[in-house]
C-alpha positions in Angstrom: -3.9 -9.7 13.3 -1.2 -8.4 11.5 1.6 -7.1 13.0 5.1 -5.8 12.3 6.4 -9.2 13.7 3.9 -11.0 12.5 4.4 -9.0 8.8 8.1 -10.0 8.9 7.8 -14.0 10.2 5.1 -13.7 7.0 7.1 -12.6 4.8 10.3 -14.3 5.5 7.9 -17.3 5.2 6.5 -17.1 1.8 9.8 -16.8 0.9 11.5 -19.5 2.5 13.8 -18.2 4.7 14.6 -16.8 8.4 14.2 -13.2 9.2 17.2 -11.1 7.5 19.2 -8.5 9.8 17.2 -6.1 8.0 13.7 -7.7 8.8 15.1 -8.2 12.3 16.0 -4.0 12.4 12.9 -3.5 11.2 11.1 -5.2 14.2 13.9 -3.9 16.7 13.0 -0.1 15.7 9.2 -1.1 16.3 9.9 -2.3 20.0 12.2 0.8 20.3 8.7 3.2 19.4 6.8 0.8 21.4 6.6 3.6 24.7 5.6 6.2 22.6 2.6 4.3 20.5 1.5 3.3 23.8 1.7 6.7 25.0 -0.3 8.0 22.1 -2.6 4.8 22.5 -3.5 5.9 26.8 -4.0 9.4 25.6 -6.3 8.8 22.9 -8.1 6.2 24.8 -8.6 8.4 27.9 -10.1 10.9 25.4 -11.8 9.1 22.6 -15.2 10.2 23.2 -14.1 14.3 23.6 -11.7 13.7 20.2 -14.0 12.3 18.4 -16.7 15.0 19.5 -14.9 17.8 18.2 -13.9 15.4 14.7 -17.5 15.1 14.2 -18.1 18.9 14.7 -15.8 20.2 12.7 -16.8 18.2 9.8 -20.2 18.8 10.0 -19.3 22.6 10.3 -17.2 21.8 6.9 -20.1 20.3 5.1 -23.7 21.6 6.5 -25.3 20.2 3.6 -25.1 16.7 5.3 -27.4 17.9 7.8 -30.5 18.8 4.8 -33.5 16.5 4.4 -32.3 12.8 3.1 -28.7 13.8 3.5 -26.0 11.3 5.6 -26.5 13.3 8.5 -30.5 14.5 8.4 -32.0 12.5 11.4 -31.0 11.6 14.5 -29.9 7.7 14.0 -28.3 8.8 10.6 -26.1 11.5 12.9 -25.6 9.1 15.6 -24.1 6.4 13.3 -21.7 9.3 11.8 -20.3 10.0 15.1 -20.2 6.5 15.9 -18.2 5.4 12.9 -15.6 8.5 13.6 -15.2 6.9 17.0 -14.8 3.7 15.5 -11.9 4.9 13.3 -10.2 6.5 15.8 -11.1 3.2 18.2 -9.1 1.3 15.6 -5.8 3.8 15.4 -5.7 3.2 19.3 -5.4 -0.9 18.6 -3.0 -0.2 15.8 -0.9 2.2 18.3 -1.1 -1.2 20.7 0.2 -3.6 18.4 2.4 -1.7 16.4 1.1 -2.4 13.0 -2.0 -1.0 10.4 -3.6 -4.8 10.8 -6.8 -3.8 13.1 -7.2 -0.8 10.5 -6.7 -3.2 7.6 -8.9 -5.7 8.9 -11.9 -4.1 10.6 -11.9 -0.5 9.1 -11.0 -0.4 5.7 -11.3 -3.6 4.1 -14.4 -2.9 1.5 -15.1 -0.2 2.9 -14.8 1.8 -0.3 -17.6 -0.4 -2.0 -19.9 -0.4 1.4 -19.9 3.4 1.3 -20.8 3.2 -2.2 -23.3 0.9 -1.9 -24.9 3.1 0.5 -23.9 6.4 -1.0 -22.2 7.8 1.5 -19.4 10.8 0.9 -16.4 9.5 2.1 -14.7 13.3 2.3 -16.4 14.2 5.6 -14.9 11.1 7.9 -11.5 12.4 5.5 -12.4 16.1 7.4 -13.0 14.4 10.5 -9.5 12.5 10.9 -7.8 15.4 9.6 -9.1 17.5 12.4 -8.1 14.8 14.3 -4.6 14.5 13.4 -4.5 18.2 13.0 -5.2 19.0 16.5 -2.9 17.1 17.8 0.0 19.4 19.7 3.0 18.2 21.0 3.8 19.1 24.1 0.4 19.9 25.3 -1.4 16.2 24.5 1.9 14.0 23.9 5.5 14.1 23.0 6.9 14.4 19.8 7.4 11.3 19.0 4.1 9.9 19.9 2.1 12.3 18.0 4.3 10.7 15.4 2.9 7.6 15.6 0.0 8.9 16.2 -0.2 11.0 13.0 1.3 8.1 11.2 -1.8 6.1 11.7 -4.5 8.6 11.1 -2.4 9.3 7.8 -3.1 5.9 6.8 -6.9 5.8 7.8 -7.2 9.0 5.7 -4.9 8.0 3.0 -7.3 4.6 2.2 -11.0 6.7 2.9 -9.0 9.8 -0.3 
């Protein structure tokens, strides 16, 4: 699973060489966030299902349509496989707020996933609404310090940024 150390050893790798004092910054400032991704990660694990409730809701309140007849989200194992793949997204933010790096993201939520929801022809926009309420919602103090809903936000930026 890639990592920020395991992104560094990598690249200093391919290239033949030890870690430079940059690379070795760069893994020093991910330690030094380490307390606040794993802040962000407790949080969001001790209320995934609730978050990802009110994700799903407010994108099927933005797009209704996905609720008509041979829509994404007409029948009951069509909605409960929406709501399960929000969860699963945000499931995968929490292990990328663990390790440190975008690898469980890259690896189990976005690799082909552009061609499997075309395949399928599924609208990528409403998990897009559904991770921007996520992120959105987010307050610091009231759910996490500052610098945890950083990281937080961070992630979900990147989940949303590859499902655009």
């Amino acid at each position: 699973m890639k990592s920020v150390i395991t992104t560094v050893v990598t690249a200093a790798d391919a290239a033949g060489r030890f870690p430079s004092s940059s690379d070795l910054e760069s893994v020093q400032g991910s330690i030094q966030r380490s307390a606040a991704r794993l802040e962000a990660a407790e949080k969001l694990a001790s209320n995934l299902d609730a978050v990802a409730k009110e994700a799903y809701d407010a994108c099927i309140k933005k797009y209704p349509y996905l609720n008509d007849a041979g829509q994404a989200n007409s029948t009951p194992v069509f909605k409960e496989k929406c709501a399960r793949d929000i969860k699963h997204y945000l499931r995968l933010v929490s292990y990328c707020l663990v390790v440190g790096g975008t690898g469980p993201l890259d690896e189990w939520g976005i690799a082909g996933q552009r061609e499997v929801y075309r395949a399928l022809s599924l609208p990528t926009a409403p998990y897009v609404e559904a991770l921007s309420f996520a992120r959105n919602r987010g307050c610091a103090p009231r759910d996490l310090s500052p610098q945890a809903l950083t990281e937080y936000n961070a992630l979900l930026d990147y989940a949303i940024n590859s499902l655009s």
